[in-house]
C-alpha positions in Angstrom: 0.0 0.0 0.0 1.0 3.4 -0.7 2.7 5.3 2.1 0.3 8.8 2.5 1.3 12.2 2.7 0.8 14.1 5.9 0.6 18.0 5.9 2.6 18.9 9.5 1.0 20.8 11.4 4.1 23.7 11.1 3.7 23.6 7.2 -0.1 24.4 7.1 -1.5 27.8 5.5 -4.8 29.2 4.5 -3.6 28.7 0.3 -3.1 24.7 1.1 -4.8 23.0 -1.6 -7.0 19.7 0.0 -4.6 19.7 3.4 -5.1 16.0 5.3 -3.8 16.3 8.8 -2.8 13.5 11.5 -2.0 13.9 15.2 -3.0 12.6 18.6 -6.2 14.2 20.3 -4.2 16.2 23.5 -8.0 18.4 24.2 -11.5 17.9 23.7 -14.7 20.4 24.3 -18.1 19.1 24.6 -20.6 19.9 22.1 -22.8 23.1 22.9 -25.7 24.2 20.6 -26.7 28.1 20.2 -29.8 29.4 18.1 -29.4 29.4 14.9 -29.7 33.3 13.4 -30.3 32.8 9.7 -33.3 29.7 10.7 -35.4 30.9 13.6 -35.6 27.6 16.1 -32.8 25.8 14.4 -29.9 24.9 16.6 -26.8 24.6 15.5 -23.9 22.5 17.6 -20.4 22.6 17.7 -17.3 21.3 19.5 -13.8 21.7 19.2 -11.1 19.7 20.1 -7.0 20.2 19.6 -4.6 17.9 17.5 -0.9 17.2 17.7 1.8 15.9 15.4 4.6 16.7 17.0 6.1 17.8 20.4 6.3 21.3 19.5 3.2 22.1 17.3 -0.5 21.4 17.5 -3.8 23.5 16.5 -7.4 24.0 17.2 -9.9 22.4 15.5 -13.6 23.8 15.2 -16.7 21.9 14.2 -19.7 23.3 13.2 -23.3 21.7 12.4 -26.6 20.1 12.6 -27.3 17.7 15.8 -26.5 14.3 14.0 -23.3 15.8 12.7 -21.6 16.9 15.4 -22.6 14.5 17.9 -21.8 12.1 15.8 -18.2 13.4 15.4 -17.6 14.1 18.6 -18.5 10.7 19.8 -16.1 9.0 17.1 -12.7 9.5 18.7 -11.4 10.5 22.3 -8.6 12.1 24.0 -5.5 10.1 22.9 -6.6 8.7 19.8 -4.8 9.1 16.5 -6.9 10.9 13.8 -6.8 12.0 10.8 -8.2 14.9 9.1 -8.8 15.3 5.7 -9.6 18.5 4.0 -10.5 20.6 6.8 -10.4 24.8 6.1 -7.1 26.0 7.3 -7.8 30.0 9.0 -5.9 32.5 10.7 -7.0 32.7 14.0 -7.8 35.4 16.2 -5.6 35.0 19.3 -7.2 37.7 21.6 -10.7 36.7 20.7 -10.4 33.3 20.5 -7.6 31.7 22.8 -10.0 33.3 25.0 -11.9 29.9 25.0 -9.7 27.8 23.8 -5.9 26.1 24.3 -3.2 28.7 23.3 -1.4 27.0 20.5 2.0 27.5 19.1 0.1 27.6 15.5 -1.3 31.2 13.9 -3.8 29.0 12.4 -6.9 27.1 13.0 -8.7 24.4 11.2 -12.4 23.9 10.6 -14.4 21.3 9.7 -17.5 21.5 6.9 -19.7 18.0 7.0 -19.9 18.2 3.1 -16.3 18.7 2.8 -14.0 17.8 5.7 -13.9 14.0 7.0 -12.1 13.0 10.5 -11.1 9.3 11.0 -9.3 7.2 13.3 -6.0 6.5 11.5 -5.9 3.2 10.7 -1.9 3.3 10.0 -0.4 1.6 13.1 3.3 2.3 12.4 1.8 6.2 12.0 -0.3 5.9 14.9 2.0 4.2 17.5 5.0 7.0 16.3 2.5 9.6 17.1 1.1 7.9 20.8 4.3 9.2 22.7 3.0 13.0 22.4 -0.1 12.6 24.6 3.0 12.5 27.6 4.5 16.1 26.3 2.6 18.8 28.6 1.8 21.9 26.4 4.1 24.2 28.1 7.3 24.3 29.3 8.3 21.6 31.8 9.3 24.0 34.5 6.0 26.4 33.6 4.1 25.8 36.6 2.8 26.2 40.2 3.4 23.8 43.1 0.5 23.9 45.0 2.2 25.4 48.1 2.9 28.2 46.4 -1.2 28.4 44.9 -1.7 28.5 48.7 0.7 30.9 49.8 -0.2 33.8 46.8 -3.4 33.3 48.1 -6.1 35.8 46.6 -3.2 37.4 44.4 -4.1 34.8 41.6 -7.6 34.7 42.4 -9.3 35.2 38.0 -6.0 33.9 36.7 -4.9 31.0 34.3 -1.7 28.9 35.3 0.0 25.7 34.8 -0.1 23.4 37.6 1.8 19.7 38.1 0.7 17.7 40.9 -0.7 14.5 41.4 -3.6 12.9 42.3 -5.1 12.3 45.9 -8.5 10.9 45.4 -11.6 11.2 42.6 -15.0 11.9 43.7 -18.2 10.9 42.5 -20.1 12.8 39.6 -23.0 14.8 40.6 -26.0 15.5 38.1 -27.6 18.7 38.7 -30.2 21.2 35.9 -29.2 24.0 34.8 -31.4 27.0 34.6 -32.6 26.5 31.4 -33.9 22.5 32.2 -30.9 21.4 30.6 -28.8 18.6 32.4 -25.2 19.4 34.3 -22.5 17.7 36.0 -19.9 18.4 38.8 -16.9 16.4 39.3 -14.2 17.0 42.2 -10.7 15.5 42.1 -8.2 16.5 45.1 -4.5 17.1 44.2 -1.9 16.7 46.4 2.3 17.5 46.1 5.0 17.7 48.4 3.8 20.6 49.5 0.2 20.3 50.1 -1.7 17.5 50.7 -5.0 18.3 49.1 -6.3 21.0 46.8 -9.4 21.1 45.0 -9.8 20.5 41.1 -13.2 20.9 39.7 -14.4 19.8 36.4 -17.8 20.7 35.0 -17.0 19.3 31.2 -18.2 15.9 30.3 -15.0 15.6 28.4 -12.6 16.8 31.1 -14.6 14.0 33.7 -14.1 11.0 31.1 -11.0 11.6 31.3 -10.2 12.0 35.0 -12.4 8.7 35.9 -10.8 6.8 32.8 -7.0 7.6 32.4 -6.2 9.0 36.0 -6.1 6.8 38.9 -5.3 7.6 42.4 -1.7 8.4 42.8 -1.3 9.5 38.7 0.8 13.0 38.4 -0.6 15.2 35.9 0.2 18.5 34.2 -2.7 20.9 33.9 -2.4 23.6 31.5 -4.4 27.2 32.0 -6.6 26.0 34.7 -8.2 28.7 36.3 -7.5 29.5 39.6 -10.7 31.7 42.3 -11.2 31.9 45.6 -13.6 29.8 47.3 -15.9 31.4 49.3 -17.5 28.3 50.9 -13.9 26.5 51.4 -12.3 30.3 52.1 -9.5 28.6 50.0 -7.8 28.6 46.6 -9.4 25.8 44.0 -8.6 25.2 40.3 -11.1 24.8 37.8 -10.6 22.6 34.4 -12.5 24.9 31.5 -12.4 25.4 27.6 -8.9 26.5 27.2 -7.3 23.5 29.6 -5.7 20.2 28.4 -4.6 18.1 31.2 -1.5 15.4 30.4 -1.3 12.8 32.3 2.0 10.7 33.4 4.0 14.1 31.7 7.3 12.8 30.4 9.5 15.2 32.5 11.8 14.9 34.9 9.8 17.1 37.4 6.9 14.7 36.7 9.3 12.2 37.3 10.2 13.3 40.6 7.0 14.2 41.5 5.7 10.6 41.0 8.2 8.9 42.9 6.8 11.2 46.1 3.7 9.8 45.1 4.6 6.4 44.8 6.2 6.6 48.5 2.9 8.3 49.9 0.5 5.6 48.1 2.7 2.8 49.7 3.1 4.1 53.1 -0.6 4.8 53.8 0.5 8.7 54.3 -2.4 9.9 52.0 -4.7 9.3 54.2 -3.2 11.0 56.9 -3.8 14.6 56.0 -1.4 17.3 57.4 -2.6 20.3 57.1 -3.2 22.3 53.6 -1.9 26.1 55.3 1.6 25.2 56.1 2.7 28.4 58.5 6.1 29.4 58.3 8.3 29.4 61.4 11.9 30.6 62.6 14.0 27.3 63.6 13.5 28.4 67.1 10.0 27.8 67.5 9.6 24.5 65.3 11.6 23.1 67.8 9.7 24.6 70.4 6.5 23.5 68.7 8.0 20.0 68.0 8.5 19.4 71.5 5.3 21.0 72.7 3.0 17.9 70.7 3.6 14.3 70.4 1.9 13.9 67.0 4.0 15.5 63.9 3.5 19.2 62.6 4.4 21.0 59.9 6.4 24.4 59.0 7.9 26.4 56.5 11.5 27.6 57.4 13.9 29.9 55.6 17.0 28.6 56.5 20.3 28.1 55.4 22.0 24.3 55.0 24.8 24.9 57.7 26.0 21.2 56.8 25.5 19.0 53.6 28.5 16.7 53.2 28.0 16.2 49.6 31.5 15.5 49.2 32.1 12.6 51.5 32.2 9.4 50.6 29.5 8.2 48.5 28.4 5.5 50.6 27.5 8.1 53.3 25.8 10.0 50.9 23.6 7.3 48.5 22.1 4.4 50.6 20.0 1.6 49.8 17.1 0.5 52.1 14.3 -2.4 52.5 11.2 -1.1 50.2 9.2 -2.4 53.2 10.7 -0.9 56.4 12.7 1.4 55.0 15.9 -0.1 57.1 19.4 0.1 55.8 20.8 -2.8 54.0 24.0 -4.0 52.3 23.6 -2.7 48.4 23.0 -6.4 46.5 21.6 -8.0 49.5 18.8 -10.0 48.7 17.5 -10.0 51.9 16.4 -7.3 55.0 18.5 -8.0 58.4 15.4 -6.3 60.0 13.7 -8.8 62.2 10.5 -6.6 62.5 10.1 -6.3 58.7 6.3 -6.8 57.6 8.2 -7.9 54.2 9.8 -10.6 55.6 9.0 -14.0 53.8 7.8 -12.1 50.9 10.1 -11.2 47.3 12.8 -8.6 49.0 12.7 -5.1 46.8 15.1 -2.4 47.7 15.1 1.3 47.0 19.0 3.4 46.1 18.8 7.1 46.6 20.6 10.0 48.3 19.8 9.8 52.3 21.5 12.6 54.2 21.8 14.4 57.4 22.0 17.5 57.5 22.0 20.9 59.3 19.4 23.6 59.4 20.5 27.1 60.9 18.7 30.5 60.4 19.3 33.4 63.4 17.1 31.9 65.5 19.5 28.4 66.0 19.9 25.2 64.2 18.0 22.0 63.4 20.6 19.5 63.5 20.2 15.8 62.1 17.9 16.7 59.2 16.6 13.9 57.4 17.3 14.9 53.3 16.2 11.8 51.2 15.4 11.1 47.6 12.8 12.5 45.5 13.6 16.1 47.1 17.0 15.6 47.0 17.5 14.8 43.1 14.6 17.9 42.4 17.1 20.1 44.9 20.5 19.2 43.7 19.3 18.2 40.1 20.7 15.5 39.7 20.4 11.6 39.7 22.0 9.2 42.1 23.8 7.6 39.4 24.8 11.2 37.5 26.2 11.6 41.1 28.4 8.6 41.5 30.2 10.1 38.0 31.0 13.2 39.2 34.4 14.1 40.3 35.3 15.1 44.3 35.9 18.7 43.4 32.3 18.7 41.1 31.0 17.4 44.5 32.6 20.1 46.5 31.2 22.6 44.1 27.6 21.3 44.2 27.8 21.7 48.0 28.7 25.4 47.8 26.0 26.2 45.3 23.8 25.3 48.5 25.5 25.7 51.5 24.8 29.2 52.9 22.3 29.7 50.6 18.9 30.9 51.8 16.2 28.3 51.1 12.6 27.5 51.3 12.2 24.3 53.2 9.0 21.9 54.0 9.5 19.8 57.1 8.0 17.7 58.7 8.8 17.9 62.8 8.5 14.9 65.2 9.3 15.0 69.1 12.8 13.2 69.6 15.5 11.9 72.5 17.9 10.9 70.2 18.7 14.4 68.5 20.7 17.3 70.2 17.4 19.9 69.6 14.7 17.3 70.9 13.3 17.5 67.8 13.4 15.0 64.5 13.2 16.5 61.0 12.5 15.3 57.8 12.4 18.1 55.0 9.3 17.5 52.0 10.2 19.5 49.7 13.2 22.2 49.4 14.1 25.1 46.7 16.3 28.3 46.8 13.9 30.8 48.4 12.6 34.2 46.7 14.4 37.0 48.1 11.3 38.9 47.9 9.7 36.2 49.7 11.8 35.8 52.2 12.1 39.4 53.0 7.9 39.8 53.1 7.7 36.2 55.7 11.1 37.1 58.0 9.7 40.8 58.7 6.7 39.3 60.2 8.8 36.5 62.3 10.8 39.2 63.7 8.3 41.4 64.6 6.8 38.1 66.3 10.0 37.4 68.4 
């Protein structure tokens, strides 16, 4: 059989003569009907939906019709199918007024579809089609182009109207509710909770039919997802931040980065441990090292705190035993790298297949003008996402690439998560494991200390 020629999507333009299209379905709207002004109580319906054919371009795609048409379409492919498009009216879009409503694309053009003229299919071409699956991982914007949820929390009412990116993964899926609109017509509501290192549940609400097949279908509990211009309000009834899924968001989910990457692994270690259902609070508060000591202390169960601190020790550049361990998936106690067994008589594992986890385990030394936190616990994922690196990248460097990582840190103002547990065994009294860690915002910084001096 022949071999077909594709149009790319970077090639197309409005003088194309009979352009056929293929790409993966990355969005999907769900058909909506207005009165039709040329035929007085005619409905017409349309739906769009957004193609791509490579990991830098994809369009919008409009459809326009009677009811059998464009329900009929709309029903013949999903998000994540392979299509092609054949003939379809290549126009130059209308950014202000129409990215509006719909994803921002990297294309100046849009493509509409005519039932007498324009035909979409599933592509039927498997070599084309399986090429072409890899793209539905490839979020729309740039990998490092979003919000961790702690910091959704934090701006508060400052991004209250606007559209942002957001990574995150998923905490648990609620059930659809049905409700009618005010014209008699039929709605639904779904709620999914999103959770990071950060924050341990946020609210993401999707009112689109599309949007909640997707979420119940292709995103299981503990999947991390990218979501692209989600809207972001206040919350009157939860006095909180919550996102909103709408007509210009596409969601990708398992994202192919290596913030997604990191960001699953997290996951993964709160699925297994049974630490999603143990909900630490959503409004972290930010403390001087002084009085999360003090607080640790003052509670038996664990609390939680910001700090902007400095690392006053991170022995990067000690041997790499003391700096990469491996431990029992199960118990999480240290073992022998290769052993194919855990020396831990209390391991719930034992008499079961023995799996081990490798990854950076440090202690370490927190110290802002207040004191210092000693004994820190840094473990992978937040350590690869802080120092940027892999384990094994890190057994390949050389001592003085090592020392030279450490300094990039050490003394360097940063905003730390930890998590604070009452203990004998530490010179404070106090047992620290840090959640997540970046180099702070001096602006930040300045705006949170000013207040925690005035409060000493």
């Amino acid at each position: 059989m022949a071999a077909i020629n594709y149009n790319s999507i970077s090639e197309l333009h409005p003088k194309l003569s009979h352009p056929k299209v293929v790409g993966i379905i990355i969005g999907k709207s769900d058909v909506k009907s207005f009165p039709d002004r040329k035929n007085a109580g005619v409905d017409r319906y349309t739906f769009g939906f957004t193609v791509k054919d490579s990991p830098d371009f994809f369009i919008n795609v409009s459809a326009w019709g009677n009811d059998g048409y464009i329900n009929g379409l709309s029903n013949s492919f999903n998000i994540g199918d392979v299509v092609t498009i054949d003939n379809p009216l290549v126009s130059t879009k209308d950014p202000e007024r129409e990215e509006k409503f719909c994803p921002t694309t990297p294309s100046p053009y849009k493509l509409m579809l005519a039932e007498a003229h324009s035909q979409v299919c599933l592509c039927v071409d498997m070599d084309t089609s399986d090429s072409l699956l890899p793209l539905i991982h490839m979020p729309v914007k740039e990998s490092r182009d979003f919000y961790p949820l702690g910091d959704v929390v934090a701006n508060g009412q400052s991004l209250d109207g606007s559209f942002i990116n957001i990574l995150a993964a998923v905490k648990a899926i609620g059930e659809m509710k049905l409700f009618k609109k005010s014209d008699g017509r039929q709605g639904q509501r779904l709620e999914v909770k999103l959770f990071d290192e950060l924050v341990s549940s946020f609210p993401l609400v999707c009112w689109d039919r599309e949007a909640i097949q997707l979420v119940q279908t292709s995103v299981p509990k503990g999947t991390v997802i990218f979501i692209a211009d989600t809207k972001i309000n206040f919350d009157r009834f939860r006095n909180g931040m919550a996102a909103t899924v709408n007509s210009k968001t596409i969601i990708t989910v398992n994202p192919d980065t290596q913030e997604a990457g990191l960001l699953c692994r997290y996951a993964k270690e709160m699925l297994e441990s049974g630490a999603l259902e143990q909900d630490k609070p959503d409004d972290v508060p930010v403390y001087t090292v002084g009085q999360l000591k003090e607080k640790g202390q003052e509670i038996a169960q664990a609390s939680y705190g910001i700090i902007y601190s400095f690392f006053s020790k991170l022995d990067l550049d000690s041997s790499v035993s003391k700096v990469i361990k491996t431990r029992c998936a199960k118990c999480k106690f240290q073992v022998t790298e290769g052993m194919q067994y855990c020396t831990n008589q209390l391991c719930p594992g034992r008499g079961q297949v023995f799996s081990s986890t490798t990854g950076f385990d440090l202690l370490v030394d927190l110290t802002d003008h207040t004191g210092t936190l000693h004994a820190c616990t840094l473990r992978s994922p937040v350590a690869e996402a802080l120092l940027g690196c892999s384990t094994e990248q890190f057994t390949h460097l050389t001592d003085n690439e090592r020392t030279a990582m450490k300094w990039n840190f050490l003394l360097e103002r940063c905003k730390i998560y930890v998590k604070i547990i009452a203990s004998t065994r530490t010179k404070s009294g106090v047992r620290a494991v840090i959640l997540a860690c970046s180099l702070a915002d001096p602006g930040e910084v300045k705006q949170h200390m000013s207040v925690l001096l005035k409060e000493d």
